[in-house]
C-alpha positions as CSV (number, residue, x, y, z in Angstrom):
1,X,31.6,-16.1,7.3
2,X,29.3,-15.5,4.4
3,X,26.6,-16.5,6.0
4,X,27.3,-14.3,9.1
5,X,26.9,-11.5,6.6
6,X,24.1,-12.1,5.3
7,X,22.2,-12.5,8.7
8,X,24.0,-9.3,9.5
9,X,22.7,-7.5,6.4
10,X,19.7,-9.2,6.5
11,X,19.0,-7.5,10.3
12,X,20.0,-4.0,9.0
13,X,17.3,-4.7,6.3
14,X,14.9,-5.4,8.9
15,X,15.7,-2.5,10.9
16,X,15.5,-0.2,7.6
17,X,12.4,-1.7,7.0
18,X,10.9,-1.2,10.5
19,X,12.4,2.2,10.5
20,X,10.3,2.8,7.2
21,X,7.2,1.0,9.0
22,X,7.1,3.6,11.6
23,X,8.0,6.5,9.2
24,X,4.4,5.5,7.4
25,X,2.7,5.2,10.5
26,X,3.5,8.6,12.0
27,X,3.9,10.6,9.1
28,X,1.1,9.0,6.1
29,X,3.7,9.9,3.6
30,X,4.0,8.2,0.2
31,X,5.6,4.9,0.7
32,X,8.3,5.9,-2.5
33,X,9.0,9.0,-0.6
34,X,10.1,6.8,2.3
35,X,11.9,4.4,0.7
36,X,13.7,7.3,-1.2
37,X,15.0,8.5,2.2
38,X,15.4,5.6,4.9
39,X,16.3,2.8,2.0
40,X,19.1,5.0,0.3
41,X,22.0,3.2,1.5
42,X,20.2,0.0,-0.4
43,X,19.9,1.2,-3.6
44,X,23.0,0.3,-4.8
45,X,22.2,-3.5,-3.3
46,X,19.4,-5.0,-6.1
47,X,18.6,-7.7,-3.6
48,X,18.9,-6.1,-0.3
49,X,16.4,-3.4,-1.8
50,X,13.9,-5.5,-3.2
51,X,13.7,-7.8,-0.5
52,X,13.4,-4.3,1.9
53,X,11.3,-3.2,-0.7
54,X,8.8,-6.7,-0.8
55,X,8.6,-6.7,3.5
56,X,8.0,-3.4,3.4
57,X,5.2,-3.6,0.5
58,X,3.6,-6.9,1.8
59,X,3.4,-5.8,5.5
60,X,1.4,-2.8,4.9
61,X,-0.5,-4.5,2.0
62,X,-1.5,-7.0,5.0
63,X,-1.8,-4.6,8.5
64,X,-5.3,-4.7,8.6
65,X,-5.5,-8.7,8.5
66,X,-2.0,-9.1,10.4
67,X,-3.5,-6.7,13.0
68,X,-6.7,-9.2,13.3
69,X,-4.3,-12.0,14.4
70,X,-2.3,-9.5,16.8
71,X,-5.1,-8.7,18.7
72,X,-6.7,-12.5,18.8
73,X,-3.0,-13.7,20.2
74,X,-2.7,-11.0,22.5
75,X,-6.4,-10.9,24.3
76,X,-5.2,-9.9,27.4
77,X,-3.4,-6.7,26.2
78,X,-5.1,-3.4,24.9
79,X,-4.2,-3.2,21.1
80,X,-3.7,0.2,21.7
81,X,-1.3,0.3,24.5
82,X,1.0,-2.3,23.0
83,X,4.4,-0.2,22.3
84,X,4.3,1.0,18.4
85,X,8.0,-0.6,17.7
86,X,6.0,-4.0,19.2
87,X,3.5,-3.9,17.1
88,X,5.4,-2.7,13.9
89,X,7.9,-5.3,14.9
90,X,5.1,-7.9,14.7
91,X,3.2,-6.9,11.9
92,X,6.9,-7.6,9.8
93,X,7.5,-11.0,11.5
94,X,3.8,-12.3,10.8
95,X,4.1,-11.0,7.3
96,X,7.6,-13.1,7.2
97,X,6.0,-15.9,8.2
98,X,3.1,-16.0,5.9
99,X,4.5,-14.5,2.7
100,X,8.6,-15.2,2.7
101,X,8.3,-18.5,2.2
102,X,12.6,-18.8,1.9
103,X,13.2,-17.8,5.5
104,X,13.0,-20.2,8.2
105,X,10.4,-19.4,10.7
106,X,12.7,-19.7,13.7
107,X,15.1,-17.0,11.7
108,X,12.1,-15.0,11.1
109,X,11.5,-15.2,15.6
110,X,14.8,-14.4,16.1
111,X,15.6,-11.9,14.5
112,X,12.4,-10.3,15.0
113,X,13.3,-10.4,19.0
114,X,16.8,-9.2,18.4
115,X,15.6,-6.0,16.7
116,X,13.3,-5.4,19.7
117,X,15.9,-6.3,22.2
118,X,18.0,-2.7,20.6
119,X,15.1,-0.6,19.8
120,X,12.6,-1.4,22.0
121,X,11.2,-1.8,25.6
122,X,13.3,-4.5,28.3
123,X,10.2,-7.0,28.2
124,X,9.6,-6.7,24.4
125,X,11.5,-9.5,23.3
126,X,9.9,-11.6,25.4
127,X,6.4,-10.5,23.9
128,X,7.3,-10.5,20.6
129,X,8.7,-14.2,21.3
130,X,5.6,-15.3,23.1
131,X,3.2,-14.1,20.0
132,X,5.1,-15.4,17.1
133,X,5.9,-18.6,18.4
134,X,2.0,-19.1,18.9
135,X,1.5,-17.7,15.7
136,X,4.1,-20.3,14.1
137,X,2.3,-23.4,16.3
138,X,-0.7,-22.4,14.9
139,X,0.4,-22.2,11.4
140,X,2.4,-25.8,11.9
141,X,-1.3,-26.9,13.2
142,X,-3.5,-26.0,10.5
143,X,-1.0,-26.6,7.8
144,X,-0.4,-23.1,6.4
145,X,3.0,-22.9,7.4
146,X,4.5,-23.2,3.7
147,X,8.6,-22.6,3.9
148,X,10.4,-24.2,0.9
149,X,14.6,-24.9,0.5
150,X,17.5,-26.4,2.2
151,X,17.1,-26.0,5.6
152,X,13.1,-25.4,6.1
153,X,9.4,-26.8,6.7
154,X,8.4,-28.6,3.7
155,X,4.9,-30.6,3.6
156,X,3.4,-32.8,1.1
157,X,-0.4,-30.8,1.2
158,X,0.5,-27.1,1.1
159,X,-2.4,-25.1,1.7
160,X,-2.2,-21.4,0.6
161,X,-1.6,-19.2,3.9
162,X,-4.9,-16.9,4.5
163,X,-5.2,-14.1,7.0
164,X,-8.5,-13.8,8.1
165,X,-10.6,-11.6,5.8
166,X,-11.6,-8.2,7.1
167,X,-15.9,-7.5,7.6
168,X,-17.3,-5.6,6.1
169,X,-17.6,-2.4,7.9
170,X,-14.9,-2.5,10.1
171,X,-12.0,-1.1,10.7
Protein backbone atom coordinates (compact mmCIF):
# COMPACT_ATOMS: atom_id res chain seq x y z
CA UNK A 1 0.00 0.00 0.00
CA UNK A 2 2.90 2.19 0.71
CA UNK A 3 4.35 1.81 -2.18
CA UNK A 4 1.09 2.43 -4.17
CA UNK A 5 1.37 5.90 -2.63
CA UNK A 6 4.34 6.72 -3.38
CA UNK A 7 3.98 5.95 -7.21
CA UNK A 8 0.77 7.88 -6.73
CA UNK A 9 2.50 10.97 -5.30
CA UNK A 10 5.23 10.46 -7.21
CA UNK A 11 2.85 10.91 -10.59
CA UNK A 12 1.20 14.08 -9.08
CA UNK A 13 4.93 15.29 -8.72
CA UNK A 14 5.46 14.65 -12.24
CA UNK A 15 2.37 16.27 -13.38
CA UNK A 16 3.28 19.42 -11.05
CA UNK A 17 6.44 19.40 -12.53
CA UNK A 18 5.29 19.22 -16.17
CA UNK A 19 2.65 21.71 -15.32
CA UNK A 20 5.51 24.03 -14.17
CA UNK A 21 7.64 22.94 -17.48
CA UNK A 22 4.91 24.38 -19.63
CA UNK A 23 4.28 27.42 -17.32
CA UNK A 24 8.15 28.40 -18.17
CA UNK A 25 7.81 27.71 -21.64
CA UNK A 26 4.82 29.94 -22.43
CA UNK A 27 5.17 32.47 -20.04
CA UNK A 28 9.47 32.98 -19.44
CA UNK A 29 8.65 33.68 -15.89
CA UNK A 30 11.09 33.23 -13.03
CA UNK A 31 11.35 29.65 -12.24
CA UNK A 32 10.80 30.66 -8.19
CA UNK A 33 7.78 32.52 -9.25
CA UNK A 34 6.49 29.24 -10.68
CA UNK A 35 7.31 26.99 -8.17
CA UNK A 36 5.75 29.60 -5.71
CA UNK A 37 2.41 29.08 -7.53
CA UNK A 38 2.08 25.48 -9.22
CA UNK A 39 4.36 23.65 -6.38
CA UNK A 40 2.33 25.17 -3.35
CA UNK A 41 0.57 22.13 -2.27
CA UNK A 42 4.38 20.67 -1.91
CA UNK A 43 5.75 22.81 0.26
CA UNK A 44 4.76 21.35 3.24
CA UNK A 45 6.27 17.76 1.74
CA UNK A 46 10.41 18.36 2.13
CA UNK A 47 10.90 15.44 -0.21
CA UNK A 48 8.11 15.73 -2.62
CA UNK A 49 9.33 19.46 -3.15
CA UNK A 50 12.84 18.87 -3.66
CA UNK A 51 12.58 16.11 -5.77
CA UNK A 52 9.82 18.52 -7.89
CA UNK A 53 12.08 20.99 -7.31
CA UNK A 54 15.54 18.89 -8.72
CA UNK A 55 13.36 17.51 -12.11
CA UNK A 56 12.25 20.69 -12.54
CA UNK A 57 15.87 22.39 -12.11
CA UNK A 58 17.80 19.63 -14.06
CA UNK A 59 15.37 19.42 -17.04
CA UNK A 60 15.64 22.95 -17.93
CA UNK A 61 19.24 23.12 -16.90
CA UNK A 62 19.57 20.27 -19.77
CA UNK A 63 16.72 21.30 -22.69
CA UNK A 64 19.03 22.41 -25.00
CA UNK A 65 21.18 18.99 -24.92
CA UNK A 66 17.90 16.87 -24.19
CA UNK A 67 16.37 18.60 -27.22
CA UNK A 68 19.51 17.41 -29.37
CA UNK A 69 18.66 13.73 -28.55
CA UNK A 70 14.82 14.47 -29.21
CA UNK A 71 15.25 15.51 -32.46
CA UNK A 72 18.13 12.73 -33.45
CA UNK A 73 15.36 9.93 -32.14
CA UNK A 74 12.57 11.40 -33.79
CA UNK A 75 14.07 12.21 -37.54
CA UNK A 76 11.09 11.66 -39.16
CA UNK A 77 8.95 14.24 -37.25
CA UNK A 78 9.27 18.11 -37.45
CA UNK A 79 10.67 19.28 -33.98
CA UNK A 80 8.36 21.87 -34.12
CA UNK A 81 5.15 20.14 -34.83
CA UNK A 82 5.64 17.63 -32.11
CA UNK A 83 2.70 18.45 -29.38
CA UNK A 84 4.39 20.83 -26.59
CA UNK A 85 3.01 18.45 -23.58
CA UNK A 86 5.20 15.64 -25.90
CA UNK A 87 8.00 17.27 -25.90
CA UNK A 88 7.88 18.73 -22.24
CA UNK A 89 6.88 15.21 -21.34
CA UNK A 90 10.12 13.97 -22.91
CA UNK A 91 12.48 16.44 -22.04
CA UNK A 92 11.45 15.24 -17.99
CA UNK A 93 11.70 11.42 -18.81
CA UNK A 94 15.22 11.84 -20.65
CA UNK A 95 16.34 14.05 -17.74
CA UNK A 96 15.00 10.97 -15.42
CA UNK A 97 16.92 8.82 -17.16
CA UNK A 98 20.19 10.43 -17.20
CA UNK A 99 20.28 12.39 -13.84
CA UNK A 100 17.83 10.28 -11.27
CA UNK A 101 19.92 7.67 -10.93
CA UNK A 102 17.28 6.04 -7.97
CA UNK A 103 14.44 5.53 -10.36
CA UNK A 104 14.22 2.60 -12.48
CA UNK A 105 14.15 3.39 -16.06
CA UNK A 106 11.11 1.33 -16.88
CA UNK A 107 9.27 3.48 -13.92
CA UNK A 108 10.69 6.47 -15.41
CA UNK A 109 8.71 5.03 -19.24
CA UNK A 110 5.78 4.39 -17.56
CA UNK A 111 4.95 6.87 -15.90
CA UNK A 112 6.13 9.26 -18.41
CA UNK A 113 3.30 7.49 -20.86
CA UNK A 114 0.70 7.53 -18.21
CA UNK A 115 0.92 11.26 -17.75
CA UNK A 116 0.53 11.70 -21.62
CA UNK A 117 -2.16 9.13 -21.77
CA UNK A 118 -4.45 12.11 -19.34
CA UNK A 119 -2.99 15.25 -20.64
CA UNK A 120 -2.18 14.68 -23.96
CA UNK A 121 -2.99 13.65 -27.58
CA UNK A 122 -4.64 9.64 -28.20
CA UNK A 123 -1.23 8.54 -29.99
CA UNK A 124 1.17 10.28 -27.49
CA UNK A 125 1.73 7.48 -25.32
CA UNK A 126 2.73 5.50 -27.91
CA UNK A 127 5.38 8.16 -29.06
CA UNK A 128 6.65 8.99 -25.96
CA UNK A 129 7.02 4.99 -25.42
CA UNK A 130 8.65 4.54 -28.80
CA UNK A 131 11.46 7.48 -28.06
CA UNK A 132 12.35 6.65 -24.48
CA UNK A 133 12.64 3.06 -24.93
CA UNK A 134 15.24 3.89 -27.73
CA UNK A 135 16.70 6.29 -25.66
CA UNK A 136 17.05 3.65 -22.73
CA UNK A 137 18.62 0.82 -25.46
CA UNK A 138 20.91 3.18 -26.29
CA UNK A 139 22.02 4.13 -22.98
CA UNK A 140 22.10 0.18 -21.92
CA UNK A 141 24.38 -0.01 -25.28
CA UNK A 142 27.03 2.48 -24.64
CA UNK A 143 27.05 2.00 -20.98
CA UNK A 144 25.73 5.29 -19.64
CA UNK A 145 22.82 3.95 -18.20
CA UNK A 146 23.93 4.39 -14.33
CA UNK A 147 20.74 3.43 -11.92
CA UNK A 148 21.94 2.45 -8.42
CA UNK A 149 19.59 0.48 -5.35
CA UNK A 150 17.36 -2.45 -4.80
CA UNK A 151 15.62 -3.13 -7.70
CA UNK A 152 17.76 -1.33 -10.63
CA UNK A 153 20.62 -1.45 -13.46
CA UNK A 154 23.81 -1.68 -11.73
CA UNK A 155 27.24 -2.15 -13.78
CA UNK A 156 30.70 -2.78 -12.83
CA UNK A 157 32.26 0.27 -15.40
CA UNK A 158 29.97 3.26 -14.83
CA UNK A 159 30.68 5.76 -17.20
CA UNK A 160 29.36 9.30 -16.42
CA UNK A 161 26.08 9.97 -18.54
CA UNK A 162 26.85 12.95 -21.25
CA UNK A 163 24.36 14.68 -23.37
CA UNK A 164 25.87 15.77 -26.42
CA UNK A 165 27.46 19.17 -26.03
CA UNK A 166 25.82 22.08 -27.85
CA UNK A 167 28.15 24.02 -31.00
CA UNK A 168 29.11 26.65 -30.78
CA UNK A 169 26.75 28.98 -32.43
CA UNK A 170 23.70 27.19 -32.39
CA UNK A 171 20.74 27.20 -31.09
Amino acid sequence: MKEHQQVYKRRIIRERVMQALYAFELSKDPIAHIVENIFVELHDHEDEFAFAQSLLQRTIEHQPAIDVIIKKKAANWNFDRIALIDKLLLRMGICELYYCEDIPPKVTINETIEIAKHFSTEKSGQFINGILDSILHDMKADGTLEKRGRGLIETSDHKQPSLPKKKAGSD
